[in-house]
N, C-alpha and C positions, 0 to 999 in steps of 0.2 A: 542365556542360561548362566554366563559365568557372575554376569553380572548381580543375577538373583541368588548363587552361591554365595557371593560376597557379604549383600547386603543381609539373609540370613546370619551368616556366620557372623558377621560383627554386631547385628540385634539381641545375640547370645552372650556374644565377650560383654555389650552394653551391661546386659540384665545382671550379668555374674560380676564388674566392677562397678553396680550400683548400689553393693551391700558393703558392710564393713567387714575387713579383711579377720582373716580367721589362721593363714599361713603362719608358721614358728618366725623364718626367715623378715616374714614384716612386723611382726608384732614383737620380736627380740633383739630383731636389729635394723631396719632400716628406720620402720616409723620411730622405734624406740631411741634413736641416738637426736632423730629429726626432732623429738619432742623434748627432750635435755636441753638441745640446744635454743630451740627457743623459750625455753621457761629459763636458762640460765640468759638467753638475750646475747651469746656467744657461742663461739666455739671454744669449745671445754675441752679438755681431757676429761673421759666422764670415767671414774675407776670402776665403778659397779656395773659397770657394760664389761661382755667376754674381751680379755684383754687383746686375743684375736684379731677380733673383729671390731673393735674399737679404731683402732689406727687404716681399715679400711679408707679407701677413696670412696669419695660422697658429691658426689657432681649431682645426681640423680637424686640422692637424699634431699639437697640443699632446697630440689623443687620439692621435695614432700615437706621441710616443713615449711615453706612459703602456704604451701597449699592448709597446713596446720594451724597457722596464724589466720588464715581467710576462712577455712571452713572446717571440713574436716577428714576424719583418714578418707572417705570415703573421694574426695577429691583428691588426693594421692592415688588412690587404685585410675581413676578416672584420666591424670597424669601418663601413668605405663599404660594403661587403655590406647593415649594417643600416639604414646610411640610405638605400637603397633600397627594404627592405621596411616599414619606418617611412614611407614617402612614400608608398608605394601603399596600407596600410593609411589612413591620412591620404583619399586621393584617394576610396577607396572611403566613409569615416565622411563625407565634406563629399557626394557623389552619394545619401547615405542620405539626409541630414538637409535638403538643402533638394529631392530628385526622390522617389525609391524604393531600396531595398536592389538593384534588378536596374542601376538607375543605377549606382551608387554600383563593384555587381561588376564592371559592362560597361568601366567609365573606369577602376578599377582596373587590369584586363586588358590594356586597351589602351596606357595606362603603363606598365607593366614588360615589357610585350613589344616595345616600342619598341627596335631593334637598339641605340642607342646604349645608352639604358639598361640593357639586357643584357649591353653591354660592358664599362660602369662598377662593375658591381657586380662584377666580376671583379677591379678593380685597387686602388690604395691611393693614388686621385686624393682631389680636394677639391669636385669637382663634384657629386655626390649630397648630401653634407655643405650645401653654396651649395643645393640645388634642394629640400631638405628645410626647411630656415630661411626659402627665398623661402617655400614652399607653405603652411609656417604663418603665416607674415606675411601673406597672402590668406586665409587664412581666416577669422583673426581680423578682417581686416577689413571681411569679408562678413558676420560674426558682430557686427559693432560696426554695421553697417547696417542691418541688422534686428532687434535689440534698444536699440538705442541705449546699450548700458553703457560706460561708461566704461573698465571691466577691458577689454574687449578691444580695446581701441583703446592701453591700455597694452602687453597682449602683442603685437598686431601690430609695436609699437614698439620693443621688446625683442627681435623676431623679425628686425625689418628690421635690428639692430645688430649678430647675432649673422651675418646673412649678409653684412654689411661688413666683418666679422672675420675672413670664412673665406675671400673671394676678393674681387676688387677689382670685379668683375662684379656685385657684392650694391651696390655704390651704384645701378647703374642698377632695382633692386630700390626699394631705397630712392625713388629719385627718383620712380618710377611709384608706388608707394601715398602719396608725399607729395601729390602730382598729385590721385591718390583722393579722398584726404579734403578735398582745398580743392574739388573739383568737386562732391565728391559734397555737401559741408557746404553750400556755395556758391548753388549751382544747385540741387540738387534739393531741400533740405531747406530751402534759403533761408532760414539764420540768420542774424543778425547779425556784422557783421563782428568784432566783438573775442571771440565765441566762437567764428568759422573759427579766426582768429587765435591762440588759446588750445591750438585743439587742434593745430594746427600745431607750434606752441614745444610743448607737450607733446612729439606723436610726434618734433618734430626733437631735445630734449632728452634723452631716453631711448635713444633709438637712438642718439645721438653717445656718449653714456656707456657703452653696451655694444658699440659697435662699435669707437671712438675709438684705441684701446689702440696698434695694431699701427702705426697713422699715427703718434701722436703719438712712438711709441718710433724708428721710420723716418727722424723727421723730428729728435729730439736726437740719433740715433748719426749719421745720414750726411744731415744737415741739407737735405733736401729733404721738401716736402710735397705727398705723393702725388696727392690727388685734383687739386689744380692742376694736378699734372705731365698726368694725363689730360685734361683739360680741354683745354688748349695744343696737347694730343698731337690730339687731337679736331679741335679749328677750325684746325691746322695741316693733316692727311685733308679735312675741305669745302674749304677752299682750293685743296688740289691739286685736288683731284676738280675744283672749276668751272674753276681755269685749264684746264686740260684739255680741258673742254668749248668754251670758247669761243675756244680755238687749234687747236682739231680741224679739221685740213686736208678739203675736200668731197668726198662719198663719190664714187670712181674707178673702176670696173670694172674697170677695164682692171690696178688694179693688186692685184685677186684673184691668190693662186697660182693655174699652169694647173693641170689635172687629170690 
């Protein structure tokens, strides 16, 4: 049955990214920067793109427009189609390998039939691309926690770079398996501090290397550097949020709309 769930459900995601994309988000910016770039035959600074979202990370872009040069958007949709079913194959191999094969189908299942997820595979976003790179970068380092090898605490590392590469959402990625490995190193395996330490500059080294690109390119053409900007962007939101709180006039009945 689950099996027939699946294969349904991705016969629909098929049908809905075998048309050309219709979404603001592909058609404003991601095919749109992918199709500059290759009519310019470079990476541009393209000024007539939102300035925003211009300096965006493009890991996920760079396959749309490879896909652009060969065919067309409709093989960009087709692209985030596959990192969909690459992630729920994923989600099913990691329920095999540490529950059961019925695990592995059931979580499968329940992931791609997720509305949203059945959404995304429809369109030619970067978000399946971001949640396929997160999902390996967890596994690798559930696979580094109970093997203790080294390789996969380097993939995890390489995983968490490539999802910094594709959306800027891949740092909070990042940040929670960095987290990981200092607690899990820390606290539960209780090593010594200059081998947490070790494997920290490791994963932070690796992952800055594979993810670094799209920041440090951001930050020579239109001289700002990203992740700061979110930071600032960040504790400027908790600030609102508490003044808010603690200038929050006392709750008044009386000043409910009537009914």
């Amino acid at each position: 049955v689950l099996v027939l769930i699946l294969a349904v459900q991705a016969f629909f995601n098929l049908a809905g990214a075998s048309v050309l994309p219709s979404g603001w988000d592909a058609l404003g910016e991601h095919l749109a920067r992918a199709k500059e770039c290759t009519r310019l035959h470079r990476l541009e600074a393209i000024p007539y793109i939102n300035y925003y979202q211009r300096g965006q990370p493009f890991n996920v872009g760079m396959l749309y427009g490879m896909s652009l040069l060969i065919k067309d958007a409709i093989l960009a949709k087709l692209i985030h189609f596959s990192f969909g079913i690459l992630t729920a194959a994923g989600v099913y191999a990691l329920g095999k390998r540490y529950f059961s094969s019925k695990v592995g189908l059931c979580s499968a299942a329940i992931f791609y039939t997720i509305p949203a997820v059945a959404y995304l595979c429809t369109t030619a976003y970067v978000d399946l691309g971001l949640t396929f790179y997160a999902f390996l970068g967890l596994y690798a380092f559930l696979n580094w926690t109970t093997t203790n090898k080294k390789g996969w605490l380097i993939v995890s590392a390489i995983m968490s770079g490539l999802c910094v590469g594709s959306k800027r959402a891949g740092l909070l990625v990042m940040t929670i398996l960095f987290l990981g490995i200092f607690f899990y190193s820390w606290l539960v395996k209780r090593e010594k501090f200059i081998t947490v330490a070790k494997n920290l500059f490791l994963f932070v080294l690796l992952a800055g290397l594979a993810g670094s690109f799209w920041y440090v390119r951001d930050f020579v053409i239109y001289g700002r550097l990203d992740p700061l900007r979110l930071v600032f962007r960040l504790w400027g939101y908790i600030k609102s949020a508490f003044w808010n709180v603690v200038t929050l006039a006392p709750f008044n009945p009386e000043n409910l709309p009537s009914a």
